[in-house]
MIMAR-500801 format. One line per field, with one value per residue (C-alpha): residue in three letters; y, z, x. Coordinates in steps of 0.001 Angstrom, whole numbers, always signed. Layout:
r	ala / ...
y	Y / ...
z	Z / ...
x	X / ...
//
This chain:
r	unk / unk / unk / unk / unk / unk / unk / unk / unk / unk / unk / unk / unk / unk / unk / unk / unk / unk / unk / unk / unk / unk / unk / unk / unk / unk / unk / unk / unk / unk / unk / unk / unk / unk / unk / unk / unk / unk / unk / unk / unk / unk / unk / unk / unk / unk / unk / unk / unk / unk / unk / unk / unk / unk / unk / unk / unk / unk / unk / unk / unk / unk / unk / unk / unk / unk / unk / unk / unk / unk / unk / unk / unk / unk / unk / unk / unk / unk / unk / unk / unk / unk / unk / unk / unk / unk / unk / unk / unk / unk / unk / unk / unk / unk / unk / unk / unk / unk / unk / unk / unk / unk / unk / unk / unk / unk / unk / unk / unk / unk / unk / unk / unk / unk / unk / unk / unk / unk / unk / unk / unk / unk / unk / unk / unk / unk / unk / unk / unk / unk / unk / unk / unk / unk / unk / unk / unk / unk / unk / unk / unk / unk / unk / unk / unk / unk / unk / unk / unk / unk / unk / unk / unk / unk / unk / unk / unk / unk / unk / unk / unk / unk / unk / unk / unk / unk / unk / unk / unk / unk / unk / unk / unk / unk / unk / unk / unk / unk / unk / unk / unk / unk / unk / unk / unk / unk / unk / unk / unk / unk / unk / unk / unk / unk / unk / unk / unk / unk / unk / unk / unk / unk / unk / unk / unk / unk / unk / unk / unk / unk / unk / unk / unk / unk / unk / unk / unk / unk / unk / unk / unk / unk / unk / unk / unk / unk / unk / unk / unk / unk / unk / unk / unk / unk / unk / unk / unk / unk / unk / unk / unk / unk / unk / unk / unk / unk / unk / unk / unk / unk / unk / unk / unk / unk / unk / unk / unk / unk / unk / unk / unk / unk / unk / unk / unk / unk / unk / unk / unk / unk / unk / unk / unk / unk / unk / unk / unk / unk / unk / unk / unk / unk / unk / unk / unk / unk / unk / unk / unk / unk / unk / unk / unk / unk / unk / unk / unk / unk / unk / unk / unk / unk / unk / unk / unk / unk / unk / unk / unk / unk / unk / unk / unk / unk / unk / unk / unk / unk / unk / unk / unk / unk / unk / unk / unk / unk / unk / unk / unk / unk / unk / unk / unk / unk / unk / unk / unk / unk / unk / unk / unk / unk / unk / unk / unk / unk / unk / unk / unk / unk / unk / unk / unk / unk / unk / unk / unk / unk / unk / unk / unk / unk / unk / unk / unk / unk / unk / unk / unk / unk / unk / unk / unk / unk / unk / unk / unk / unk / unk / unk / unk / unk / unk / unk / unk / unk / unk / unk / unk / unk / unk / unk / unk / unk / unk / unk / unk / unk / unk / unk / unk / unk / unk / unk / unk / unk / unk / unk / unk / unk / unk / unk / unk / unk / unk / unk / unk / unk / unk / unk / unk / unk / unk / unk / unk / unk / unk / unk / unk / unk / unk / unk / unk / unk / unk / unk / unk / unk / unk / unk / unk / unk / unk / unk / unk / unk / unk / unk / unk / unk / unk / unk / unk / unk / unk / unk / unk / unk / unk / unk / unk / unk / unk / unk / unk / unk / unk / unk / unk / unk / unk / unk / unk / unk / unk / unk / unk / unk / unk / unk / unk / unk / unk / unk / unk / unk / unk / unk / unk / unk / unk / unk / unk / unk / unk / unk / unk / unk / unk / unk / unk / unk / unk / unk / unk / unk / unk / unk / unk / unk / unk / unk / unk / unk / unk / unk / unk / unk / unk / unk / unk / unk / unk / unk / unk / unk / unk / unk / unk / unk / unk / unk / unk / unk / unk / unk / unk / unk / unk / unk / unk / unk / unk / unk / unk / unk / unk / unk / unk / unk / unk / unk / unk / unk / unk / unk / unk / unk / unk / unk / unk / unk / unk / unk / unk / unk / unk / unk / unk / unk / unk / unk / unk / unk / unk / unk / unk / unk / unk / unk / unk / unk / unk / unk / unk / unk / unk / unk / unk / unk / unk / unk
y	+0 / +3451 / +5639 / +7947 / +12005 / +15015 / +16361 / +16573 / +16223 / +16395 / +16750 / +16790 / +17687 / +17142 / +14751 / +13990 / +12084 / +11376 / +8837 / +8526 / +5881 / +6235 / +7788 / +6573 / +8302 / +10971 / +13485 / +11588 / +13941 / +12695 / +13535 / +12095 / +12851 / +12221 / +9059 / +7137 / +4129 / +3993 / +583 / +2153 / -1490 / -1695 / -4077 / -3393 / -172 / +1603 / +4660 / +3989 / +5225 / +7898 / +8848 / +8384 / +10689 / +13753 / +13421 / +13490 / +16593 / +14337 / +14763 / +17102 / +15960 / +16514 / +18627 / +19159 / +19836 / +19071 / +20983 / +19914 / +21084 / +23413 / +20812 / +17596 / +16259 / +14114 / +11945 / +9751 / +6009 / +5231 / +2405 / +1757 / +3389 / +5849 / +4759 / +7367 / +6404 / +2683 / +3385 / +4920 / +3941 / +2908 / +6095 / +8672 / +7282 / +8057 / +11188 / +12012 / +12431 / +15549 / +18950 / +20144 / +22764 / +20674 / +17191 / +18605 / +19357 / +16562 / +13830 / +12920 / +11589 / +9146 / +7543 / +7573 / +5730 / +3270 / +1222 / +1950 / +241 / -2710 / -1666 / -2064 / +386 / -1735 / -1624 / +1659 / +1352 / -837 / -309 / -37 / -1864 / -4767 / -4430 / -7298 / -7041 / -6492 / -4044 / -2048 / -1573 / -747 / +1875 / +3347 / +3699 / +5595 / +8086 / +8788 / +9184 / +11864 / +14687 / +13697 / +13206 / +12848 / +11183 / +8227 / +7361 / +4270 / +2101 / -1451 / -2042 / -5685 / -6192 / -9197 / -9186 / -12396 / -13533 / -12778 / -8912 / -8703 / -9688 / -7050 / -3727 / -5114 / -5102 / -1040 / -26 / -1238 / +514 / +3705 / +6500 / +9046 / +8445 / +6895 / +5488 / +2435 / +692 / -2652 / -6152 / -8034 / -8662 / -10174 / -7086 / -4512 / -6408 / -6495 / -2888 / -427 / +753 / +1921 / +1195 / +3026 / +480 / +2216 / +1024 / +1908 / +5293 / +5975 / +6413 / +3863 / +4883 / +1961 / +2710 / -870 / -2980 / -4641 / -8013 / -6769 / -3738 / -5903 / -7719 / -5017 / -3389 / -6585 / -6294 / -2637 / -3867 / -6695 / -4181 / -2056 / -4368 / -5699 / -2160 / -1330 / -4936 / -3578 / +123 / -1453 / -3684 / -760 / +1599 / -1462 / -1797 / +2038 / +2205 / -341 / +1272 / +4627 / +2749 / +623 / +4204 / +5814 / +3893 / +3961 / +7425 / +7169 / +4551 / +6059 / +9380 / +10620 / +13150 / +12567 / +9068 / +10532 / +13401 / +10638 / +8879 / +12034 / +12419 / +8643 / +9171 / +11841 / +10328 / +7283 / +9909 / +10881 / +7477 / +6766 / +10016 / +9041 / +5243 / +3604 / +3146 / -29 / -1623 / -2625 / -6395 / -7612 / -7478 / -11268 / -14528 / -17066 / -20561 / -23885 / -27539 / -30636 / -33844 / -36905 / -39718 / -43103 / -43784 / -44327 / -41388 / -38794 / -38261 / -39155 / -37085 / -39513 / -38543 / -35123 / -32693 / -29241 / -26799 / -23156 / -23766 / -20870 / -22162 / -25565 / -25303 / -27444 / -26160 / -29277 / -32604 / -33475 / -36854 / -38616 / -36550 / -37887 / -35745 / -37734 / -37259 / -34297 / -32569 / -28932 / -28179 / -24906 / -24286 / -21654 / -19944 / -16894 / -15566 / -17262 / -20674 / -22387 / -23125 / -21596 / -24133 / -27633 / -27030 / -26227 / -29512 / -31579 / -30493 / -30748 / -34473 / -35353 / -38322 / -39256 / -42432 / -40899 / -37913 / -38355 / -37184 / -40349 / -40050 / -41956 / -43579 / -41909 / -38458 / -35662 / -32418 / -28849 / -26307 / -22679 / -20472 / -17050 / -16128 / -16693 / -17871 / -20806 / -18288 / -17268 / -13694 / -13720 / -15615 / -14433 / -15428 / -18581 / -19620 / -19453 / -21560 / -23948 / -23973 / -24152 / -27391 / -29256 / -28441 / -30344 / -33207 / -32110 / -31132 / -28380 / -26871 / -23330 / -22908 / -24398 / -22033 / -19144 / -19597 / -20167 / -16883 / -14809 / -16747 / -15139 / -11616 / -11387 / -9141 / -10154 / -7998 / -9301 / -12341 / -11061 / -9226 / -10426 / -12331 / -9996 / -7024 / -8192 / -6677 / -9032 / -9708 / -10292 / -12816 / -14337 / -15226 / -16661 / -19124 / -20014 / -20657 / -22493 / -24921 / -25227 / -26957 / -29890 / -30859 / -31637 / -33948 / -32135 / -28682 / -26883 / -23311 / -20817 / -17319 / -17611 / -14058 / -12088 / -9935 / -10627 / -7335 / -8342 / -9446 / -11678 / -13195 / -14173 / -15610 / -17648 / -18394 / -19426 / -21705 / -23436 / -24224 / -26085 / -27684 / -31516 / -32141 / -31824 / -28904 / -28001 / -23961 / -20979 / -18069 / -15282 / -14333 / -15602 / -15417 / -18086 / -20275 / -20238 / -20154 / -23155 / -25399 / -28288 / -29260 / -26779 / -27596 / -25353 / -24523 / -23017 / -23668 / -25976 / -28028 / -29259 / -29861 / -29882 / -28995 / -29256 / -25997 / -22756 / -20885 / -23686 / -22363 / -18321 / -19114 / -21108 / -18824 / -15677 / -17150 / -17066 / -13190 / -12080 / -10556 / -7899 / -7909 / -6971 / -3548 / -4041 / -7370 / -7555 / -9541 / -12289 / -10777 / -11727 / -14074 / -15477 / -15355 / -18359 / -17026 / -14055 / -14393 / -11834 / -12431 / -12985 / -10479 / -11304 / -11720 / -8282 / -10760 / -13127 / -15781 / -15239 / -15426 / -18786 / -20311 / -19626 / -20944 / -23753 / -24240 / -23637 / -26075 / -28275 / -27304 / -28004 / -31599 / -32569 / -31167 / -32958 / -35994 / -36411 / -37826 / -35671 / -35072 / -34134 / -31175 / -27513 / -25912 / -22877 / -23015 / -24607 / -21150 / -18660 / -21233 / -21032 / -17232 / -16719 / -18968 / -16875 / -13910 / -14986 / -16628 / -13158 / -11394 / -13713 / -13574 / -17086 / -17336 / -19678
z	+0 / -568 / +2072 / +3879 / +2732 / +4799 / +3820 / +7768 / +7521 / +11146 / +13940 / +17807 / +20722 / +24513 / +24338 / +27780 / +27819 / +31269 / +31317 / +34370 / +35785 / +34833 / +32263 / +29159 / +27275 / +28232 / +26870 / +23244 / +20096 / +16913 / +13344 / +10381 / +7454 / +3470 / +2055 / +6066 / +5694 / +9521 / +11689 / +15474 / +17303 / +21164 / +23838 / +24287 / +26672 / +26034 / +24028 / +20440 / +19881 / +21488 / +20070 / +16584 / +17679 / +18916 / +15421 / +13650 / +15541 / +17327 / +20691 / +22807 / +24584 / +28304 / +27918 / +24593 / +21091 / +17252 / +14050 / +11115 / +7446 / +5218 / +2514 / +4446 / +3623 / +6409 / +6002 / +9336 / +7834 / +10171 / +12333 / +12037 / +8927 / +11202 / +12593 / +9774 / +6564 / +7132 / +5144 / +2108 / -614 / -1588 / -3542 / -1562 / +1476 / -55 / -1495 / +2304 / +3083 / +423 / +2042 / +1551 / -945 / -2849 / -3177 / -6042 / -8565 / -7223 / -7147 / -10550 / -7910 / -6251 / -9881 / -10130 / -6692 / -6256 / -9157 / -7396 / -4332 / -6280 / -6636 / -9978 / -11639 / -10816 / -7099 / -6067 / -5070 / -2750 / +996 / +3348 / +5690 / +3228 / +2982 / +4106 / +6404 / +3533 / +1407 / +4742 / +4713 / +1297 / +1162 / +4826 / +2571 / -326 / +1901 / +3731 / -153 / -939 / +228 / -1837 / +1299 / +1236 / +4796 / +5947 / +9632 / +10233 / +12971 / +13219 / +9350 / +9245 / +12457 / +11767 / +7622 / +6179 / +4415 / +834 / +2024 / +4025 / +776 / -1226 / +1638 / +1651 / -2281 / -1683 / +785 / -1480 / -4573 / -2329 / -3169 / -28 / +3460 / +6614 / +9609 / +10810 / +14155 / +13570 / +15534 / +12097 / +11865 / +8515 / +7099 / +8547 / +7367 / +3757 / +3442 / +6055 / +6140 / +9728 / +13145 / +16413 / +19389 / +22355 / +25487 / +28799 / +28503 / +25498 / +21474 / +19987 / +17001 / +14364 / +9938 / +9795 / +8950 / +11846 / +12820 / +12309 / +14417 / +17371 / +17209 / +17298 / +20195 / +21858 / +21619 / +23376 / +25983 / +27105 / +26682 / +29234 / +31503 / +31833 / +32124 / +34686 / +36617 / +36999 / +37710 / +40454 / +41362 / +41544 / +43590 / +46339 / +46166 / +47221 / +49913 / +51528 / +51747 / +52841 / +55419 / +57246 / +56783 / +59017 / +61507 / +61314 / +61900 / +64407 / +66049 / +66355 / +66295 / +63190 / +61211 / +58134 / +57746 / +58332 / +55256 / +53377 / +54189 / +53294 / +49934 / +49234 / +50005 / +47959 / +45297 / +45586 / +44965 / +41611 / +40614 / +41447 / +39352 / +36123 / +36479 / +33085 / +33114 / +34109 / +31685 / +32368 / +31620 / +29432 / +32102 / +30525 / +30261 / +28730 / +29058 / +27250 / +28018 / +25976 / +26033 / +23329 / +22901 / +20643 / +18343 / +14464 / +14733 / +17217 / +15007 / +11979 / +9846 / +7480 / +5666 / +8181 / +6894 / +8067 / +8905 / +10624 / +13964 / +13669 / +10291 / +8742 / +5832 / +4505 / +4010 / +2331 / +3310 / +4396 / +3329 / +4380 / +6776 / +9659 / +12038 / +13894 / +17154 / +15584 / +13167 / +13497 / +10847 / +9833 / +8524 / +5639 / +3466 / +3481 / +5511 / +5593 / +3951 / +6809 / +8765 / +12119 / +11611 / +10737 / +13978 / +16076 / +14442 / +15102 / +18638 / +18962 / +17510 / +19545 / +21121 / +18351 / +17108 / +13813 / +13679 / +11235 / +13859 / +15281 / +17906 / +19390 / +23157 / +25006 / +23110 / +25243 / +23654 / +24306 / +22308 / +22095 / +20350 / +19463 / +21012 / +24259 / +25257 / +27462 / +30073 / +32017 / +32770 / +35898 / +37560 / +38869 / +37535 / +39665 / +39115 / +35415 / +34659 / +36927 / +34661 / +31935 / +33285 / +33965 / +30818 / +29248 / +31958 / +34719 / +38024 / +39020 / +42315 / +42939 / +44690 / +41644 / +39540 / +41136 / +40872 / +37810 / +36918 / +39269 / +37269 / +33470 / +34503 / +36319 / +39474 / +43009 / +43068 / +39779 / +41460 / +43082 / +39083 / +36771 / +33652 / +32179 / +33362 / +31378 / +28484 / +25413 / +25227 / +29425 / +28781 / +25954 / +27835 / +30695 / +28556 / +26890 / +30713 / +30976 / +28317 / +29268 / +32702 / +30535 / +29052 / +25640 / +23188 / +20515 / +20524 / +18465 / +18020 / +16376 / +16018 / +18718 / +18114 / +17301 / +20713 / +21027 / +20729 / +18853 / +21726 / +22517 / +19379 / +19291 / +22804 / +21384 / +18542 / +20666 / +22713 / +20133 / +18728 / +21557 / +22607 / +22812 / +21174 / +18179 / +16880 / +14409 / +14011 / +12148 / +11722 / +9164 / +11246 / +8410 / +10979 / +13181 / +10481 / +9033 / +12327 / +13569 / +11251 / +8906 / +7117 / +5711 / +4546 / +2737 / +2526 / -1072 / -3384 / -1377 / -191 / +1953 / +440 / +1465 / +98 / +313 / +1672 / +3073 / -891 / -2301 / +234 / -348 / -3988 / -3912 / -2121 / -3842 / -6929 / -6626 / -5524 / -3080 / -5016 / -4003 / -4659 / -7358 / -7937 / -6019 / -4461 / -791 / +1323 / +3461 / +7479 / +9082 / +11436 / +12244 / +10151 / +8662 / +6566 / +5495 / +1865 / -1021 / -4439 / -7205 / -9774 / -13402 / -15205 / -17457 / -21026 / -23113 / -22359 / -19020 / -18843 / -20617 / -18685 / -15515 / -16550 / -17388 / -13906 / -12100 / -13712 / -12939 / -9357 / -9957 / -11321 / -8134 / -5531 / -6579 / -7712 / -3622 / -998 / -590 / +2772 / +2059 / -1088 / -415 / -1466 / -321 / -2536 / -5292 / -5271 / -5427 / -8194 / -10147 / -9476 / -11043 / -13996 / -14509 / -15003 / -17151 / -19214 / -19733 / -19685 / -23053 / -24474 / -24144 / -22065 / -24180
x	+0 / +1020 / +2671 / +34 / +1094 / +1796 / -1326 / -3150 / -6775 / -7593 / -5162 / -6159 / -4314 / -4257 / -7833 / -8589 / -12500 / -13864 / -16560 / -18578 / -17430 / -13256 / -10936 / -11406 / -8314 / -6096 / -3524 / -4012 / -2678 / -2612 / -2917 / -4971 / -3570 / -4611 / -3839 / -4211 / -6032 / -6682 / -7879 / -8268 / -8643 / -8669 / -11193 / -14658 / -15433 / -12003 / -13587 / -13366 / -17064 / -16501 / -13330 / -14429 / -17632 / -14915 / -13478 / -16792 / -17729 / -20671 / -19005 / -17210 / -13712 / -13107 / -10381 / -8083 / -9559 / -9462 / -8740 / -10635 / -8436 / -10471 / -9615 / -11596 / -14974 / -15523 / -18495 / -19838 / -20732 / -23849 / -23749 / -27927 / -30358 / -32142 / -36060 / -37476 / -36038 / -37452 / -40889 / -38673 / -37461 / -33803 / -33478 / -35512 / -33311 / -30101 / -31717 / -32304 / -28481 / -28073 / -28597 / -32620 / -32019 / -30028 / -32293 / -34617 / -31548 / -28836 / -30919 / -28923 / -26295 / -28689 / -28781 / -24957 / -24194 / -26764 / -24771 / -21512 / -22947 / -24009 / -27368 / -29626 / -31395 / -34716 / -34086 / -34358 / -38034 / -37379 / -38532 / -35454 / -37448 / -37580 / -33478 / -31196 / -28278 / -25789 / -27851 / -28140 / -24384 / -24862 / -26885 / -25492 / -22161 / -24337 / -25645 / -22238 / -20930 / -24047 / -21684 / -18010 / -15827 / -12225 / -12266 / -14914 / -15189 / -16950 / -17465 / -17828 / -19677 / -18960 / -20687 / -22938 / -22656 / -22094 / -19067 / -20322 / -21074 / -17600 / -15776 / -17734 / -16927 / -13739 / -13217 / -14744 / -12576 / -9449 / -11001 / -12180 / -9502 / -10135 / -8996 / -10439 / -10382 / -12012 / -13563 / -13268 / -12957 / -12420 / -8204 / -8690 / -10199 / -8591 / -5124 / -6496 / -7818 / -5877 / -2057 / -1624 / -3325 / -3829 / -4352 / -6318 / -5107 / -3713 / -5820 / -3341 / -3221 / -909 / -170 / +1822 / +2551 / +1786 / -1362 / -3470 / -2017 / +1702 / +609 / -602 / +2775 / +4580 / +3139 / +2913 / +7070 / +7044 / +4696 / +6630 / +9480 / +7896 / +6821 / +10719 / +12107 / +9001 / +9942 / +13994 / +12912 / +10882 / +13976 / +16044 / +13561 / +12643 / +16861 / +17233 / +14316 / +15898 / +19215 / +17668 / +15653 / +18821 / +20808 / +18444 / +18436 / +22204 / +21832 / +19109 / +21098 / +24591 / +23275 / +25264 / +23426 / +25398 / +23923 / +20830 / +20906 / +21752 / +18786 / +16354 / +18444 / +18190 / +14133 / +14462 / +15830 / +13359 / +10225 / +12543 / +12672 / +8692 / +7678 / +10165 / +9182 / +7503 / +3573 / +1951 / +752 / -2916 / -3452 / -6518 / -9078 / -10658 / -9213 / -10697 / -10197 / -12193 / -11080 / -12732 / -11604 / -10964 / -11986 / -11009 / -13886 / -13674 / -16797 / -18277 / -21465 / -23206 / -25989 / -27589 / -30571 / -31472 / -33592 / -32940 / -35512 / -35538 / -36500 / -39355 / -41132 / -42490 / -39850 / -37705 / -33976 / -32174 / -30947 / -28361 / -27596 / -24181 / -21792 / -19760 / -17444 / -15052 / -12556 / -10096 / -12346 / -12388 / -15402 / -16393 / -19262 / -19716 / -22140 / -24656 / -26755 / -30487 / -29023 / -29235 / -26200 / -27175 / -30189 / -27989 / -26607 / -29358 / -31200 / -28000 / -28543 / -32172 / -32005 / -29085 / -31309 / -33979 / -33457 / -35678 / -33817 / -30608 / -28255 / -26726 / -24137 / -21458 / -22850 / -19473 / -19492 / -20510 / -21782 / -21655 / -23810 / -23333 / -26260 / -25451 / -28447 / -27182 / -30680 / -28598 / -28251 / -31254 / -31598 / -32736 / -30357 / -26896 / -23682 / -22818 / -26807 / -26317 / -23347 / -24791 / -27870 / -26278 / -24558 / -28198 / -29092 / -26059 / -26744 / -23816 / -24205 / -21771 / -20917 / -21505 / -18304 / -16133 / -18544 / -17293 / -13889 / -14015 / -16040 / -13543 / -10403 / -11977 / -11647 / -14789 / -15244 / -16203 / -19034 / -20301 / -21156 / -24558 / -25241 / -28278 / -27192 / -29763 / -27322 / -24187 / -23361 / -23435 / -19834 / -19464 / -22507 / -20613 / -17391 / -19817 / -21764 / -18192 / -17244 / -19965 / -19686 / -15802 / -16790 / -18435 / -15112 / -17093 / -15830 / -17895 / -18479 / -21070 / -20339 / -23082 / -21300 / -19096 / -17459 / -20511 / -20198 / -16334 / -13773 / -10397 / -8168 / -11265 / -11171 / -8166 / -8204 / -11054 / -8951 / -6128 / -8042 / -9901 / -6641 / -5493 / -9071 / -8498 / -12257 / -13815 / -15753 / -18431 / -18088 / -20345 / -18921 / -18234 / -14273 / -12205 / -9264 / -10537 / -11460 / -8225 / -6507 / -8967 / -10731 / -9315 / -12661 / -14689 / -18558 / -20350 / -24201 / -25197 / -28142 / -30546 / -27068 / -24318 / -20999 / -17447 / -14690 / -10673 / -9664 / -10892 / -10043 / -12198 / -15103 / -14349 / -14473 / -17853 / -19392 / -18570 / -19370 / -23124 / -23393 / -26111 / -28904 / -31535 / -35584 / -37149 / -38785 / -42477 / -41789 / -42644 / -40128 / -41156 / -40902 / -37583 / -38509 / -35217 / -31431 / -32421 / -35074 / -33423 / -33992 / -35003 / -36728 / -34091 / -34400 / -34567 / -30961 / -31204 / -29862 / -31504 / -28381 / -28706 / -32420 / -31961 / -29954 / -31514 / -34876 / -32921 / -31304 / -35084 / -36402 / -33833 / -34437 / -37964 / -38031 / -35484 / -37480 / -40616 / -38694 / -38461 / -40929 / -43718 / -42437 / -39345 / -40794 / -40385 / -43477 / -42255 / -38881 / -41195 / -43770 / -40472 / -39313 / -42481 / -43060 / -39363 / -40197 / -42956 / -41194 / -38720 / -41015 / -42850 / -39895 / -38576 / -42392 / -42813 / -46381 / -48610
//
């Protein structure tokens, strides 16, 4: 990547931001110049937010201040479409984002960006509410683009996109020319897309002219660094203290005043020493730890035959028809959003101990199952209480007393102990249901979006620890870092199907090769009842070839489907089928 210029954009001096309960930064100056491609990383609650909201000119900083250059256009990415826009459409929502005198004459530039975004021409009557997750990001990035900035600030996009949709805002932030600078938890694509990185931590602005992951390393280097040089200063002070101390009572002792101005001057010299001595470094206040065990079988379980359906609708998904997972598999579990991978595992779990269900599992294998709803945990219960329902539900008794020393070992505080589950935020209640399973000592694990409330140090603790875990594992998640890092078999949910593949390219390149498409001008969406039934109307291809060949591949889809059981049909895939066919059949004049 090219070197960032001179060129400052915004520079800031003296920050200080007091939160109520604790500094969040202090003293932090920095400047953002033209040409920075910026990921600002750090752990959950250390003031990113509200750092990147003092830039924007959203919020005011305790103390200090920020210069904005005549020659910026900074444009705020929003994190969520605002409640109002929801009854628009695509275009009048982007429209929204130009100044009000200028909407009546500019609205040329609506028609200009919606194509840039991925958008067709056909879509932009669309209800927002009727938007998926990725077109959201989509057109959050069109309206932050209504006003030509040199500089975006966003924070957090990728939060819950799916793969296909993290590939395409990466792909945009390589081809967008300006500046910006990025919140982000996702390694992966902030080491693709960004060429420097400021780490918050330790109240402080660490600032590195390197990418993320080689940034983290780095400053992992100087920490260590610090903490050695803080260990002898320490050395050195307890070393002179005790010299002053047996000095005065030399002097006290034999009554010699010289010993005793030495003393004060050695005292002295210790309160030097104290006021020059390196910060602490403040440790990662989590730790995270998950044991499984292993276990000599020729398989752990076997799917044979298993339909898969949402667990909120009477639809059928696909089949699954011969898979096995045995002691040492670390499977991940890829795809898009609404295709039904969250589901596979939930019915793996739910048919854990049907003898009709498909799912057949080895007599010794113990599970653990982590939903990304975190519904495992009751609310109402405190901390120690819900880890130890978690275990009943799983089938093992566990002791309050071990629970709490385990919670108080992860970073947890004493007085935490007595908190609601209800009251955690979702990444505390994350690490506790994590906990939780960890006591079973699993041989399988089944993990549904294990990072989704995780900051970056978390994720790679998670990362870390599934690399070492003794079981197996069955894993769904969209953090291409801890599927490379983690998995060695990679199945992949596309089209109605499960398949696996070699590697982890071989899965990236299936699944971006069927791109996620957006509804149809008019069409209403079905309500989003749960992820797995995300799903939009396919639009028409816009050429005859095209058109051709995808009436072609419906009815191909078609004549499968009610080749099966009647059990095992999809009327609901078989209506969208037939409603497409329609179209293209009108759309090619070819209605008898």
């Amino acid at each position: 990547m090219a070197k960032p210029s001179s060129s400052p954009l915004i520079t800031g001096s003296g920050l200080w931001q007091q939160s109520p309960e604790r500094v969040l930064f202090e003293n932090i100056s920095l400047g953002l110049n033209a040409g920075d491609r910026i990921g600002l990383v750090g752990h959950n609650g250390c003031g990113k937010s509200t750092f990147l909201n003092i830039l924007a000119g959203r919020a005011e900083a305790s103390e200090g201040g920020i210069s904005v250059s005549r020659a910026a256009v900074v444009s705020c990415v929003e994190q969520h479409l605002p409640k109002r826009l929801m009854d628009l459409t695509l275009a009048q929502a982007v429209r929204d984002a130009l100044p009000e005198d200028k909407r009546d004459w500019m609205g040329w530039k609506v028609d200009v960006t919606l194509p840039e975004m991925g958008f067709e021409a056909h879509q932009a009557e669309v209800l927002c509410k009727d938007l998926s997750g990725g077109q959201m990001t989509r057109l959050m990035l069109a309206r932050a683009l209504m006003n030509e900035p040199n500089l975006l600030l966003l924070d957090e996009p990728s939060n819950h996109l799916d793969l296909p949709t993290i590939l395409w805002l990466e792909t945009f932030l390589k081809n967008w020319k300006g500046s910006f600078l990025m919140i982000s938890h996702d390694a992966t694509l902030l080491d693709h897309v960004t060429n420097r990185t400021w780490i918050m931590q330790d109240r402080k602005l660490h600032c590195f002219d390197l990418p993320c992951t080689a940034a983290l390393k780095a400053h992992e280097e100087l920490k260590q660094a610090r903490i050695a040089r803080r260990e002898t200063e320490e050395k050195e002070i307890k070393r002179v203290e005790a010299s002053a101390k047996r000095i005065a009572e030399w002097g006290r002792t034999f009554d010699n005043e010289d010993l005793s101005r030495k003393a004060k001057s050695m005292e002295k010299m210790v309160d030097r020493m104290k006021d020059d001595q390196t910060d602490a470094v403040e440790a990662y206040p989590w730790n995270l730890s998950i044991a499984g065990q292993t276990i000599q079988a020729d398989r752990l379980v076997r799917l044979t035959d298993l339909d898969v359906t949402p667990p909120v609708a009477d639809v059928f998904l696909y089949n699954v028809e011969d898979m096995t997972v045995r002691p040492g598999d670390r499977i991940a579990i890829m795809g898009a959003n609404g295709t039904g991978k969250s589901s596979l595992l939930r019915c793996c779990w739910e048919k854990r101990t049907s003898e009709e269900g498909g799912v057949r599992v080895h007599p010794r294998c113990r599970i653990a199952f982590y939903d990304q709803t975190l519904q495992q945990l009751p609310g109402a219960v405190n901390l120690t209480d819900g880890m130890v329902a978690v275990g009943e539900s799983l089938g093992l008794d566990l002791l309050p007393s071990d629970c709490e020393k385990t919670i108080l070992g992860a970073g947890f505080k004493y007085n935490q102990l007595s908190q609601k589950v209800s009251q955690l935020s979702g990444g505390e209640r994350a690490r506790l249901l994590l906990l939780s399973l960890s006591r079973v000592q699993s041989n399988l694990m089944m993990l549904d979006e294990p990072t989704n409330h995780l900051d970056l140090y978390g994720r790679n603790e998670l990362s870390n620890q599934l690399s070492s875990f003794n079981g197996a594992f069955l894993l769904v998640s969209h953090d291409r870092h801890l599927v490379e890092a983690t998995c060695n078999r990679f199945w992949v949910v596309q089209k109605g199907r499960l398949q696996e593949v070699n590697d982890v390219d071989a899965a990236y390149e299936l699944i971006t090769a069927e791109p996620v498409q957006a509804p149809k001008r008019g069409t209403k969406l079905p309500a989003k009842t749960a992820p797995a039934q995300d799903e939009v109307s396919v639009p028409v291809p816009s050429n005859e070839d095209d058109m051709l060949e995808r009436l072609i591949e419906l009815e191909e889809l078609m004549e499968a489907d009610l080749a099966r059981r009647l059990n095992r049909q999809s009327p609901h895939l078989q209506a969208s089928w037939t409603n497409e066919i329609s179209r293209i059949q009108e759309a090619l004049d070819l209605d008898a």
